[in-house]
C-alpha positions, 0 to 999 in steps of 0.5 A: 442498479444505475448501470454506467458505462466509460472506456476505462473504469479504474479501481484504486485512487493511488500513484498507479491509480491516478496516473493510470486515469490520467494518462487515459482521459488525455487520450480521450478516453471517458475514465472514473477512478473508484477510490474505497478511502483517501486521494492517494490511495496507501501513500495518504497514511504516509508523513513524508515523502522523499523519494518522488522526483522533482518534490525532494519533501512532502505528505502522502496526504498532500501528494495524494490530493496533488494526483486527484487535482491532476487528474480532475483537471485532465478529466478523470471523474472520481467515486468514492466507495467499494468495489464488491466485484468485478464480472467479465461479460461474453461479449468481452465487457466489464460490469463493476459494481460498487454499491447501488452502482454499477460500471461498465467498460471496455477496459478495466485497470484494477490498482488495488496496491498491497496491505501490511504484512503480518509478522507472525508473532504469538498475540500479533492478531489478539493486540491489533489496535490495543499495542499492535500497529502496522501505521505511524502515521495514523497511530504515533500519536497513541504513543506520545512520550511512550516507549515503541518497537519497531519490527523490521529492517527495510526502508518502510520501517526505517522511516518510519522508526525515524518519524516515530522518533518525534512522538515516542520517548524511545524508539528500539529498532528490532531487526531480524538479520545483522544488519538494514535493508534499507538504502544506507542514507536512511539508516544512517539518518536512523542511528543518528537520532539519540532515542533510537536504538537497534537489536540487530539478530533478534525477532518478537515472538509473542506478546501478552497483556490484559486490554493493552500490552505489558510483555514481549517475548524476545528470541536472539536469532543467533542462540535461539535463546528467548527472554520475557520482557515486562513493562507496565500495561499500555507504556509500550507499543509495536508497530510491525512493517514486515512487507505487504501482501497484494491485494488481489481478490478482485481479479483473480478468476481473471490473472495469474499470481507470481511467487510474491503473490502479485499479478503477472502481466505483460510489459503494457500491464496487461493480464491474461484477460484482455481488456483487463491490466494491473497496476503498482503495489498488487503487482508481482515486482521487485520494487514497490515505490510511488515512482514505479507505481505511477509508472505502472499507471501511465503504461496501461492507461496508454495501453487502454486507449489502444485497446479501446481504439482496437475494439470499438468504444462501447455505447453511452 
């Protein structure tokens, strides 16, 4: 195995990612961004963005490619693969292996972000991918002039109830309490549209179908009451934005968890390994946003270079 060795090897191409690499190349820093999917990281299966400051509109899509442009211009090298491991070494290194490759580093930044959060719903897991999705973004299209339900009551699922609203012939929000948690811009852009409607106080208990959906169980969260409803086979989808989980599997031998499951670190994001930070959604924070991810990155990019200066650059 092609052993190479940098200051900083960066783990995930998002917001915290990129700026992460950013920040470090322009500290002189030799930096690689390990990237497993798209520029962008989760933002990528984003439609629109409207909440980065000083670009009031624009696609995950595009602003993921806008980080990779940024930071190639600063320097940072950037692979495309999968990270299989991450093993500290006793003389304080760190070996990533990806592939028939292998980096090594004085520094590591792992911003490996979140993944969707299941709702729990009986047939949930059996229906992923023939009725059950967690993307608008990547599966809408599925749903042209269909009917759709939207699980949840935040900001994710509000926007993308509203972007749902352009493909779908209806779109039914199902919101668990009596009311949104979203910022009150976006829902009242929400229950502006004419195909959306909310059932406030009601949850998915389960579904059923042959290859695709035909049926939801409904439970009224006030009475405990529950209904069946039939539609015809595949008219119909759910797209479920419960929350994420972070992705931490790499960097646990190495962190501390919070409650949320994401990892704890210091205010330079560091962990409880030296040389070792975490960055955006894999975090455990009360907000998880573009913004206060690419936050994360510059603070432990900068971090890294202090660290490096303080313990010695390793050989080429």
């Amino acid at each position: 195995m092609d052993t190479k060795t940098y200051d900083t090897v960066i783990i995930g191409g998002g917001p915290a990612g990129y700026s992460a690499g950013i920040y470090a190349a322009r500290a002189s820093l030799r930096t690689v961004v390990i990237e497993q999917g798209m520029p962008g990281g989760q933002i990528a299966t984003t439609d629109v963005i409207e909440n980065y400051p000083g670009i009031p509109s624009i696609s995950g899509a595009e602003l993921g490619m806008k980080f990779q442009e940024h930071a190639d211009a600063a320097g940072v090298e950037s692979v495309y693969g999968v990270v299989e491991s991450l093993i500290r070494d006793e003389d304080g290194a760190f070996i990533v292996s990806s592939g028939n490759e292998a980096y090594r580093a004085s520094t590591v930044i792992v911003a490996t972000g979140a993944q969707p959060r299941m709702a729990g719903f009986a047939g949930e897991d059996t229906f992923r991918g023939r009725g059950v999705s967690y993307c608008a973004t990547c599966d809408g299209m599925f749903y042209r002039g269909k009917d759709v339900f939207v699980i949840g009551g935040g900001n994710a699922a509000c926007e993308e109830g509203l972007y749902l609203a352009n493909i779908a012939q209806s779109v039914t929000m199902v919101v668990r309490r009596d009311e949104f948690r979203a910022p009150q811009g976006v829902v009242d852009k929400l229950l502006a549209r004419k195909n959306i409607t909310v059932r406030y106080l009601t949850s998915i208990i389960g579904v059923d179908g042959n290859t695709f959906l035909s049926s939801i169980t409904f439970r009224d969260n006030t009475t405990g009451a529950e209904h069946v409803e039939t539609y015809p086979e595949g008219s119909f989808g759910i797209f479920v934005f419960a929350g994420t989980n972070p992705v931490v599997d790499l960097v646990t031998p190495y962190v501390d968890l919070g409650p949320d499951g994401g990892v704890l670190t210091d205010e330079s994001m560091a962990t409880k390994t030296p040389g070792l930070y975490c960055v955006g959604d894999m975090r455990s924070k009360r907000l998880r946003q573009v913004i206060t991810a690419a936050a994360d990155g510059a603070i432990a990019g900068t971090d890294a270079y202090r660290y490096v200066v303080a313990h010695g650059r390793l050989e080429s």
